[in-house]
C-alpha positions in Angstrom: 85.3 -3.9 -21.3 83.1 -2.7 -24.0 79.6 -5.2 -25.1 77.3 -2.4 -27.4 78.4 0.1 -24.7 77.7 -1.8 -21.7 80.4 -0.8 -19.6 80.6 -1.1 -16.0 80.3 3.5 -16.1 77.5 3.1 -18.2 75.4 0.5 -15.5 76.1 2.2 -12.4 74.9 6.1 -14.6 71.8 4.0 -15.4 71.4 2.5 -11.3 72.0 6.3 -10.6 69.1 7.5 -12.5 67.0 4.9 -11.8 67.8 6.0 -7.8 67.4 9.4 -8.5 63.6 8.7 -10.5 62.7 6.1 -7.5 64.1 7.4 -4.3 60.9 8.4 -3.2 59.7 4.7 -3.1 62.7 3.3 -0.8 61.5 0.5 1.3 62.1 0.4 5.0 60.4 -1.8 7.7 58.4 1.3 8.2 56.9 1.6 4.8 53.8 -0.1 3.8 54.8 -1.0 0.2 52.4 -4.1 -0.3 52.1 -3.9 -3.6 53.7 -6.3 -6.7 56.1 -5.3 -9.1 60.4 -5.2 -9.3 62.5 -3.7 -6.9 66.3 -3.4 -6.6 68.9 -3.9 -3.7 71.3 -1.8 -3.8 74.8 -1.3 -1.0 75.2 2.6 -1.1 79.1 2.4 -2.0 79.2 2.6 -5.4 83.4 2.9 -5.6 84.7 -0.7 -6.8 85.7 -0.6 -10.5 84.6 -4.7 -10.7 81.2 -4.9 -9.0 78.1 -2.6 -9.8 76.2 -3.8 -5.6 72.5 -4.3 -7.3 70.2 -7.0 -7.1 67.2 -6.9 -8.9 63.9 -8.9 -8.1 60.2 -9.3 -8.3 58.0 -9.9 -5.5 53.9 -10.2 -5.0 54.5 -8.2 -1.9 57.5 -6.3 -2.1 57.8 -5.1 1.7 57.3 -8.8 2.8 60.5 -9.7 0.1 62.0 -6.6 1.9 61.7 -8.0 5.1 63.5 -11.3 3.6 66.2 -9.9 2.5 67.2 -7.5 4.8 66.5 -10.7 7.8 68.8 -12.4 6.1 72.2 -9.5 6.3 70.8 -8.9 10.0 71.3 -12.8 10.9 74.9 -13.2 8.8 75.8 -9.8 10.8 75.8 -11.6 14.2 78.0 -14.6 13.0 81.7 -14.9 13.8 84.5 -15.3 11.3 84.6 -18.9 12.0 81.4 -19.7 12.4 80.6 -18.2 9.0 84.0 -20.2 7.5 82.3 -23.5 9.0 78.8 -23.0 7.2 81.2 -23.3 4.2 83.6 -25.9 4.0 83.3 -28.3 6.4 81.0 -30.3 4.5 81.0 -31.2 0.9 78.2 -28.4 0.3 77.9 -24.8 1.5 75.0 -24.9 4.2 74.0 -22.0 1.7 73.3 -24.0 -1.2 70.8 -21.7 -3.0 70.7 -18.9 -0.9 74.0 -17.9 -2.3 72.8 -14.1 -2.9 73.0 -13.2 0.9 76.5 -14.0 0.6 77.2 -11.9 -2.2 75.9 -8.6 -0.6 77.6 -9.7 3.0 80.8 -10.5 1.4 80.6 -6.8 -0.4 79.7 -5.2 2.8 82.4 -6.2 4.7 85.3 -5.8 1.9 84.0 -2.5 1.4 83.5 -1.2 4.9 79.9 -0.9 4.9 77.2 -0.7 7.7 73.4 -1.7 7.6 73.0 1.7 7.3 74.0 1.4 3.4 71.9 -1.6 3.0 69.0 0.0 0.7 65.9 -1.3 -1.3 63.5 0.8 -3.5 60.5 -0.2 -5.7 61.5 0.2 -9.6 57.9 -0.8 -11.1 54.5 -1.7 -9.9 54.0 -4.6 -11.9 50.7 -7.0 -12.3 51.4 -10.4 -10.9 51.3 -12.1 -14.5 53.4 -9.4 -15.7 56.4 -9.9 -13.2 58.0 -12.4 -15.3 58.5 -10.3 -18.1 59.5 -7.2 -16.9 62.3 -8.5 -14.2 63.6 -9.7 -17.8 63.6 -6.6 -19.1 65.6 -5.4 -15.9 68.0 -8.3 -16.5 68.7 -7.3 -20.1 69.0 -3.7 -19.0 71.2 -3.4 -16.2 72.7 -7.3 -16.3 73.0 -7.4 -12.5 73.8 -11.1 -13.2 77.3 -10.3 -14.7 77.9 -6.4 -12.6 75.7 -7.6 -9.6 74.4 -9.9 -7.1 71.6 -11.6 -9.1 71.9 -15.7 -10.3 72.0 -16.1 -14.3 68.8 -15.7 -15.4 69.5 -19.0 -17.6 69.9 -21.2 -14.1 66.3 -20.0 -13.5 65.2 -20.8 -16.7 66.9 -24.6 -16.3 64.6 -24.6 -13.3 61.6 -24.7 -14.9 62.7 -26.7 -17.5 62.8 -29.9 -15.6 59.1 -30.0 -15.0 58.2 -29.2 -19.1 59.3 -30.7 -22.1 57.7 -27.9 -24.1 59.2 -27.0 -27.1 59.0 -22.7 -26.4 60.3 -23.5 -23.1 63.5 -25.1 -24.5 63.7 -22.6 -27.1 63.6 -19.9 -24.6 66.2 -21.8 -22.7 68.4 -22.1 -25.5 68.3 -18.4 -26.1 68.6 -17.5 -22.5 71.5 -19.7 -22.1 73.3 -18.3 -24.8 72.8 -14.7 -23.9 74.8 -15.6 -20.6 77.4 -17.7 -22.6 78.0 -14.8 -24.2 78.3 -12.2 -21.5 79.9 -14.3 -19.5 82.7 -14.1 -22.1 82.8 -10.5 -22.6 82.2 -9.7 -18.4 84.1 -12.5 -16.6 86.4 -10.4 -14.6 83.5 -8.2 -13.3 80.6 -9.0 -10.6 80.1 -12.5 -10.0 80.2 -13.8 -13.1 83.3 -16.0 -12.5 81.4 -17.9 -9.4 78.2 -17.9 -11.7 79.8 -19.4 -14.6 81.7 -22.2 -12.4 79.0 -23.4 -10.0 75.6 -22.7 -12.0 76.4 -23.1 -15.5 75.8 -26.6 -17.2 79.3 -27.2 -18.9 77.7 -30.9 -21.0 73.7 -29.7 -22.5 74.1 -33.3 -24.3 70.8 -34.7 -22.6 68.8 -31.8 -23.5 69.1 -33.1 -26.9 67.8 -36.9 -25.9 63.8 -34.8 -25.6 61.8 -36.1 -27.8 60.2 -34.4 -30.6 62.6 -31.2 -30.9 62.2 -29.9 -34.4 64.8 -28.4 -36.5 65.3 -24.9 -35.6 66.1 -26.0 -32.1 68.4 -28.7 -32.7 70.3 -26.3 -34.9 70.3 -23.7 -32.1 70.9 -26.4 -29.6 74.2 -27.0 -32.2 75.1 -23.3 -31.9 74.6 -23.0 -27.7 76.8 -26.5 -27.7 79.4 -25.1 -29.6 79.7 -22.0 -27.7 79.9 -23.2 -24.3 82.4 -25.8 -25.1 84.6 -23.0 -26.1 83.8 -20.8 -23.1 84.4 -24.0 -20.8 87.7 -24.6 -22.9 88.9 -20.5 -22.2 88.3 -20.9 -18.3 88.2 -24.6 -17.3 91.8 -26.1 -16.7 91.7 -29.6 -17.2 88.2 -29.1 -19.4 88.8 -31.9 -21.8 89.6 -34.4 -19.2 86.4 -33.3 -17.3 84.5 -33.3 -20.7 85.8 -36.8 -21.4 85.1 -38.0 -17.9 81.4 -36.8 -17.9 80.5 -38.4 -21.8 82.1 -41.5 -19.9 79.9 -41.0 -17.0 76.4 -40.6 -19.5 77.2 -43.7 -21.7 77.6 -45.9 -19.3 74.7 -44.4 -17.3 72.8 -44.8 -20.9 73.5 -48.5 -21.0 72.7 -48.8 -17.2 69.0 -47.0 -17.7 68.7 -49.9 -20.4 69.7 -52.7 -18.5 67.0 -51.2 -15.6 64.2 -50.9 -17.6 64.7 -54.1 -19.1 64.4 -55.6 -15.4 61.7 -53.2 -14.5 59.6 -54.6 -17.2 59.8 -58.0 -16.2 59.4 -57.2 -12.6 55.8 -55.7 -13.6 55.1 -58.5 -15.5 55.7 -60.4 -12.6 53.5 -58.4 -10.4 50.6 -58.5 -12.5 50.9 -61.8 -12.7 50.8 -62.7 -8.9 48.0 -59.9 -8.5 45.9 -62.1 -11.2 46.3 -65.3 -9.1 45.7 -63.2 -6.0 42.3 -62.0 -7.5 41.3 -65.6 -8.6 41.5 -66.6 -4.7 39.7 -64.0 -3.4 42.4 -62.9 -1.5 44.0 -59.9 -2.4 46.3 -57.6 -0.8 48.7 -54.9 -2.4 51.0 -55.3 0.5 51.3 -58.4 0.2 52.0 -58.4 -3.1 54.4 -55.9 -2.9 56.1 -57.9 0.1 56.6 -60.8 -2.2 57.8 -58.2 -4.7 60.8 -57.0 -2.8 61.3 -60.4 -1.9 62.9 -60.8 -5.1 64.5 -57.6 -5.5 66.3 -57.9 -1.7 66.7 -60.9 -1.5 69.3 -60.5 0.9 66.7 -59.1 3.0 64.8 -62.0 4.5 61.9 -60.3 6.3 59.8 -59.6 3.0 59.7 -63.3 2.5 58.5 -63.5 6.3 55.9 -61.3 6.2 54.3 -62.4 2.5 54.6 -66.1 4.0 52.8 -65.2 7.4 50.0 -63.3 5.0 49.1 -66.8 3.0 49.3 -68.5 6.3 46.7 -65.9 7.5 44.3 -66.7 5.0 45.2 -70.0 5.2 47.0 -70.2 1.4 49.2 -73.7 1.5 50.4 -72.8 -1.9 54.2 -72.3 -2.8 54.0 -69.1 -5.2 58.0 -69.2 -5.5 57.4 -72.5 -7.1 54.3 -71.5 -9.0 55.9 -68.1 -10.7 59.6 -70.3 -10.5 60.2 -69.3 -14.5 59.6 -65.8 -14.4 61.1 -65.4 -11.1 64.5 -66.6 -13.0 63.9 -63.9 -15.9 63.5 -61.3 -13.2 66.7 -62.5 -11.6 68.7 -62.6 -14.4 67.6 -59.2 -15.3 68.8 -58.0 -12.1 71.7 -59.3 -11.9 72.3 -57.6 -15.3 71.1 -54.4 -14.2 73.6 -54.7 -10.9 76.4 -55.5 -13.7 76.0 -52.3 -15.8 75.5 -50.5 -12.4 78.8 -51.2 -11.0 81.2 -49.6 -14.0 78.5 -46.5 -14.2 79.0 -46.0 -10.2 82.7 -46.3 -10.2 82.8 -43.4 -13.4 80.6 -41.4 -11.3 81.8 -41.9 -7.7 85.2 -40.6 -9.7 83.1 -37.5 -11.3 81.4 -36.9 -7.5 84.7 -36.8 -6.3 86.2 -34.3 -8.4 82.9 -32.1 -8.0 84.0 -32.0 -4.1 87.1 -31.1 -4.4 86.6 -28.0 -7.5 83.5 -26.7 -5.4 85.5 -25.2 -2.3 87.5 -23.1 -4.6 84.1 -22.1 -5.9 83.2 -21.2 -2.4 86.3 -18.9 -2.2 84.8 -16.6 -4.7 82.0 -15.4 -2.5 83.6 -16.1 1.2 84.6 -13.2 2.8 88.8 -12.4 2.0 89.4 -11.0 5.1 88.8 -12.2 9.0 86.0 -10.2 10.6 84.0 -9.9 14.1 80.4 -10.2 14.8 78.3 -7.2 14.0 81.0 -5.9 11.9 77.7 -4.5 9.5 77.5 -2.3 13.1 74.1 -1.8 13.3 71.7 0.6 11.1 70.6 4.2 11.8 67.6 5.1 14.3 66.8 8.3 15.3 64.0 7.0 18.7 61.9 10.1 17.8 59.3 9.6 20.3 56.4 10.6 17.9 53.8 13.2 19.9 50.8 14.4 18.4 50.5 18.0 18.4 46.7 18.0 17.9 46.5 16.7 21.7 46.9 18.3 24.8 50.6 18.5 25.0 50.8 20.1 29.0 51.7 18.1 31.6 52.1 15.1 29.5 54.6 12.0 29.2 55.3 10.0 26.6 56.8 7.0 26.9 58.4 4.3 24.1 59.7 0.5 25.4 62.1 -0.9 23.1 61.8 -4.9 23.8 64.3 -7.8 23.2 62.1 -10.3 21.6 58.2 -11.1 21.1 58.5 -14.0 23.2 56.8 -16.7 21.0 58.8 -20.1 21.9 58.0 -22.8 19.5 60.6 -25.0 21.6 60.0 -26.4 24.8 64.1 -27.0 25.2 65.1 -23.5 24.5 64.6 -20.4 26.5 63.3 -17.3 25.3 62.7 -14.6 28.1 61.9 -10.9 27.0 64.0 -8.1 28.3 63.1 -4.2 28.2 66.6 -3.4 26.2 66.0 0.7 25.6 63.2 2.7 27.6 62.3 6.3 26.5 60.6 9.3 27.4 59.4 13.0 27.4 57.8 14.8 30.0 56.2 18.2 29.3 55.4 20.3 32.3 52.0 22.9 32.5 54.5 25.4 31.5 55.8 23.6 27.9 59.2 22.9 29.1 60.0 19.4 27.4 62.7 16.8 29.3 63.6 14.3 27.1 65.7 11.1 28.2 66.5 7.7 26.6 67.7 4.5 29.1 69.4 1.0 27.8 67.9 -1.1 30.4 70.7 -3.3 32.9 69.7 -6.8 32.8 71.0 -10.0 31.9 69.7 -9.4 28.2 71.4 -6.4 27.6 74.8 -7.4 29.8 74.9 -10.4 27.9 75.4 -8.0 24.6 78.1 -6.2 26.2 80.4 -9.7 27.4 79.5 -10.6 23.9 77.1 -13.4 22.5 78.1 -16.2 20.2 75.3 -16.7 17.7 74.9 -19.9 15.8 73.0 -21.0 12.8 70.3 -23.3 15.0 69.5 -25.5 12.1 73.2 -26.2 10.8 73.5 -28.1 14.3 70.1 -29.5 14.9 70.0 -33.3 13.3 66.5 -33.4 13.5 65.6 -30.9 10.9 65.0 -32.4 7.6 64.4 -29.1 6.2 67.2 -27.2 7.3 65.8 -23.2 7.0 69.5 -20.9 6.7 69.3 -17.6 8.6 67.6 -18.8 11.7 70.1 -17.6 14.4 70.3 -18.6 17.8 73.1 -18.0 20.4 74.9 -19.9 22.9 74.9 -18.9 26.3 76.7 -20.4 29.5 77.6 -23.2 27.0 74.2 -23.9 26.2 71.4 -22.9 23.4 69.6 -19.8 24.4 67.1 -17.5 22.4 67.0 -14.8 25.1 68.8 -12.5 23.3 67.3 -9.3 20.9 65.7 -11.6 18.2 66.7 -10.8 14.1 63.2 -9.6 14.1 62.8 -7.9 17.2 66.5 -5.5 15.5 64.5 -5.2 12.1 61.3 -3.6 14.4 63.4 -0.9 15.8 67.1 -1.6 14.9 69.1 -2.0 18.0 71.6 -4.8 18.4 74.4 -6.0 20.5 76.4 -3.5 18.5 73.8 -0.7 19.6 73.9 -1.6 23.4 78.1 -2.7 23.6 79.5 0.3 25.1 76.5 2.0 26.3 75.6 2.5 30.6 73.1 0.3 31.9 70.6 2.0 34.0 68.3 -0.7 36.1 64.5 -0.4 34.9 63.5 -0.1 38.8 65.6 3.1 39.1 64.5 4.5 35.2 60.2 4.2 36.4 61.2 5.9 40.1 62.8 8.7 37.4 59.9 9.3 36.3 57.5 8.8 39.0 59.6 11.6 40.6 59.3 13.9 37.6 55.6 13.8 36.8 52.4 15.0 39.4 49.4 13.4 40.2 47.3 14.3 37.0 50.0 14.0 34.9 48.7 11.7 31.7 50.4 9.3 29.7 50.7 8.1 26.3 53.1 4.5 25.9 54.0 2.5 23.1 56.0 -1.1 23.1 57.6 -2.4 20.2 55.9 -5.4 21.1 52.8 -6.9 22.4 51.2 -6.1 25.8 51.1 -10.0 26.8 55.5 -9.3 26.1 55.3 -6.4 27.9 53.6 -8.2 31.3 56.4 -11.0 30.8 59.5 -7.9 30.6 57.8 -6.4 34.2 58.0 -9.9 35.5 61.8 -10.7 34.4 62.4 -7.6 36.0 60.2 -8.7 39.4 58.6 -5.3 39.0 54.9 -6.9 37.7 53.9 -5.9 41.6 55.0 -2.2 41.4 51.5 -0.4 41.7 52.6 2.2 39.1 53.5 -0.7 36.8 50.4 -2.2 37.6 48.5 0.9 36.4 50.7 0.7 33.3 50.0 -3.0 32.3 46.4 -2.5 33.0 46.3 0.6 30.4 44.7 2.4 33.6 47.4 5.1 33.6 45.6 8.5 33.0 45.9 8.9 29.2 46.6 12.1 27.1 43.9 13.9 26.2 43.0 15.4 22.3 42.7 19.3 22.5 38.9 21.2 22.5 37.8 21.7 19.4 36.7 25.5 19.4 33.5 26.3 18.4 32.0 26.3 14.9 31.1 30.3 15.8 34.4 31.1 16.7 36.2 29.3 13.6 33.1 31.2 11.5 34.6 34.7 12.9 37.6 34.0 12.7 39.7 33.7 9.4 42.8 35.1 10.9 42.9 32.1 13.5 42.7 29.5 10.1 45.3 31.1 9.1 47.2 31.0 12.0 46.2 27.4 12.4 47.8 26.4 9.2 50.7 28.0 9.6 51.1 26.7 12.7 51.1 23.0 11.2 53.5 23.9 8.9 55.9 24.9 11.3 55.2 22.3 13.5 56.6 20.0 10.5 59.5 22.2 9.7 60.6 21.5 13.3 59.8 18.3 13.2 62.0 17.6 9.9 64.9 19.5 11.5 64.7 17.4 14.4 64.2 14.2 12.8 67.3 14.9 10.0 69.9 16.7 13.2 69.3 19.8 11.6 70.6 18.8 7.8 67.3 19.5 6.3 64.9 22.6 5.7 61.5 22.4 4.6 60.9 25.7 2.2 57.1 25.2 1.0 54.6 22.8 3.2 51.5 22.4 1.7 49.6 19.1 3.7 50.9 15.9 4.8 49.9 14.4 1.3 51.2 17.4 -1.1 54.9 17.6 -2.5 56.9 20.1 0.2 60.2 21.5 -1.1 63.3 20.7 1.2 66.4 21.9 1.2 69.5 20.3 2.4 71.0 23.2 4.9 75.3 21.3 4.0 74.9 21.7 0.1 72.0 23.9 -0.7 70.4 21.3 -2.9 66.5 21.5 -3.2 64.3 18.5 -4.1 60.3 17.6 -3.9 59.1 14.6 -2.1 55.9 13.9 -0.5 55.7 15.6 3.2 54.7 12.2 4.5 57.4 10.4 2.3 59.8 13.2 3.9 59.5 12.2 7.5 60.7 8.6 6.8 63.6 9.8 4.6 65.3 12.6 6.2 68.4 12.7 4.1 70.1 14.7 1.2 69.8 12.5 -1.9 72.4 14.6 -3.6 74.9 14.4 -0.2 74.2 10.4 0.2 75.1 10.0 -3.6 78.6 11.0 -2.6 
């Protein structure tokens, strides 16, 4: 399908170059990318012939979006095939009503065989906040990830904003927007998701923009044009469209002669309060309550306890006057206007319990476009890649040394006195070097009820779908039943997006007890041997892990909670003589550094990439991937949080 040569091969050669210019700038929880501008999504399987997997956004913090989106795969990862179906259609709406872009990318994961490893985000732009706007347009027009992608039409987010301005470039640019995505949703509807767009997000009756006041003539005439056009793309694709069409101008006359008949009685029901508010002021005894009590008295009548209470309020200030007798006439003109308005009510809310109805019953086919078409387990993303490289500085005094890295379940922060949340050590690693140089290097997954509970298998929930109480219902906030009953001690989304282990990660792994991991060590390390720990989370979780473990009274765990264990030490500086004498040893020096960084690269990639040409940690190196011979330049620092091929991954 051919639109000015925008074929699905000519967007995915354009999302290749774009990688190929931007790689550089991926985004990963390790990155520090705080920065506006537009960045794109993108699942590194590039093989269906229907779907280009790109999303394209703008952000004024584009690692805090990152952390969003990714979040959001991690949590729909843990659900079951059933849970997931639930979320869907067992109520008349998705529970992800607006958050439908999550459920693109999961749904292309799993049909595709993907893993969180190919889950990727990179920065396209750095944009000016007032700017974003109009570049993620330009994005739009370029690579339409609305029609090839996972993006929303860009005219829904135009309607949007229409709703809260009656300005006449704002409906202009809607007009023109809208058309745009008329048309390619015409020329791409068998690609992306541009069927499920169209359905569910496109307005098929734009009658009521036309009722605005004060459109001038070039936008009724394009309004004419936009009309025309979508009628016909709603006649191509709609079965049943001119019953539906016929239905809905049904639905807005009768709604038209029902927001008459309510304005009508509004009217007099002002009148009548302005009258009662001037008698009220003439006594000296005003009260809006009470005016508004005798008010709804009228309105619900049925409804005795207004009458009560407006009553009991004259009786207070000792009023013996009968204001249903005083206001009698225009009481009688406000209830005949009701009862007119409740007559033009009743056909309008039969047409449109009939429209409501049929709405239900189209919108779970809708659903079907973006549900999963195949039954699939928990974690069936797996879980993404981690190396654990225990970082060491070489500028310290390496020699008799241990290093030491505590991978933790959760940060412990419970904002709900009904649920628990204990911490558990899940992965404890570390590296002794001995006075000779000799490096022993073991990693541990912790046995406890954390990490055995990932191995009989957890069933996570979506806490808000189930919680009554929550008026705004937030999607993507798992949390897992245990023993029958609500539980958030198990590894947190958050806690996987830190260091990006899961019950996947731990599932067939041995469980070593911590008790038996620190006597390991204890039995490896002398007297003066320092230390050098880090915790992917806070000390305070840390003290609470010891004491789920009943270890907090082990004096060597004491020393490490009270940061007293001996620490490792920087290396003497020589002196400024000897470095004066000495220009072979600055040589030495650097090439030392750069060979410490070669090693550290092949460790870091398994031995897939060589570093040809270091420089500093701030200058372009050269690599070279050792499987295809392909040589690129990336930043040495940029290097050590991308150790991959970009020509290999491409494949």
């Amino acid at each position: 399908m051919d639109n000015g040569g925008r074929t699905i091969d000519n967007i995915k050669s354009q999302v290749r170059h774009l990688l190929q210019e931007n790689l550089y700038r991926e985004v990963t929880p390790e990155t520090k990318h705080n920065i506006s501008g537009i960045y794109m999504i993108y699942i590194d399987h590039f093989t269906s012939e229907e779907i280009v997997p790109i999303y394209i956004g703008q952000a004024k913090d584009i690692q805090r979006r990152y952390k969003q989106h990714f979040t959001e795969i991690l949590a729909l990862n843990r659900l079951s095939y059933e849970e997931y179906n639930k979320y869907f259609f067992s109520k008349t709406r998705s529970f992800y009503e607006g958050k439908f872009k999550a459920c693109k990318i999961f749904k292309y994961m799993l049909e595709h065989d993907c893993s969180l490893q190919d889950f990727h985000m990179i920065v396209l732009e750095e944009v000016e906040e007032e700017m974003l706007d109009g570049k993620e347009e330009e994005y739009f027009q370029r690579l339409l990830p609305a029609f090839f992608g996972f993006n929303q039409l860009n005219s829904l987010l135009k309607q949007f904003k229409l709703r809260f301005s009656d300005s006449q470039s704002e409906i202009r640019d809607y007009l023109r927007i809208l058309l745009e995505d008329v048309n390619n949703i015409a020329t791409y509807y068998e690609y992306g998701f541009t069927k499920f767009n169209f359905e569910h997000s496109v307005p098929k009756d734009i009658s009521l923009l036309k009722d605005k006041e004060h459109l001038d003539s070039d936008i009724l005439l394009k309004f004419e044009e936009v009309n025309l056009k979508l009628n016909e793309l709603c006649e191509r694709y709609i079965p049943n469209f001119e019953e539906i069409k016929k239905l809905n101008e049904k639905k807005n006359k009768l709604y038209e002669v029902y927001k008459v008949a309510r304005e009508q009685f509004n009217e007099e029901l002002d009148l009548l309060k302005r009258l009662i508010s001037e008698k009220f002021v003439d006594m000296n005894i005003y009260s809006e309550e009470a005016i508004n009590n005798f008010i709804n008295s009228i309105e619900y009548k049925a409804n005795p306890k207004y009458k009560e209470l407006f009553h009991k309020y004259l009786k207070s200030k000792k009023c013996k006057l009968n204001f249903y007798k005083i206001f009698d006439n225009q009481i009688k003109v406000v209830n005949k206007k009701l009862e007119e308005k409740e007559n033009k009510n009743i056909p309008y809310q039969e047409i449109l319990d009939i429209y409501l109805n049929n709405e239900d019953t189209m919108r779970p086919e809708r659903y079907k476009l973006i549900f999963p078409s195949h039954h699939f387990e928990s974690f069936s993303l797996r879980a993404r890649s981690n190396h654990f490289v225990i970082e060491i500085n070489e500028e310290n005094d390496l020699l008799n040394t241990c290093h030491i890295n505590i991978y933790i379940s959760n940060n412990a922060i419970n904002k709900s006195v009904e649920y628990s949340k204990e911490p558990f050590i899940i992965r404890f690693d570390y590296c002794y070097i001995d006075n000779e140089g000799n490096k022993i290097e073991v990693n541990h997954y912790i046995d406890n009820e954390t990490t055995r509970n990932c191995q009989s298998g957890i069933e996570y929930i979506e806490k808000d779908y189930y919680d009554f109480w929550a008026i705004k219902k937030e999607r993507f906030k798992v949390s897992s039943i245990i023993n029958n009953e609500i539980d958030n001690s198990f590894i947190s989304v958050l806690a996987e997006y830190k260091h990006g282990i899961n019950d996947y990660t731990i599932k067939n792994k041995k469980l070593v007890k911590l008790s038996a991991v620190l006597e390991e060590i204890q039995q490896l390390v002398v007297e003066d041997t320092r230390f050098s720990v880090g915790a992917s989370e806070s000390q305070r979780c840390l003290e609470l892990c010891m004491l789920n473990e009943r270890l907090s009274n082990n004096s060597w765990v004491e020393k490490l909670l009270a940061k007293k264990l001996p620490k490792v030490k920087k290396k003497r500086k020589a002196s400024k003589k000897a470095i004066n004498n000495s220009r072979d040893l600055k040589v030495d020096n650097k090439v030392s550094r750069a060979e410490a960084y070669k090693q550290k690269i092949l460790k870091k990639s398994n031995n897939a990439i060589n570093v040809l040409k270091y420089i500093s940690s701030r200058e372009k190196v050269t690599a070279q991937c050792i499987s295809c011979g392909y040589e690129w330049q990336i930043r040495s620092d940029h290097l050590l949080t991308r150790t991959f091929c970009p020509s290999c991954r491409k494949r």
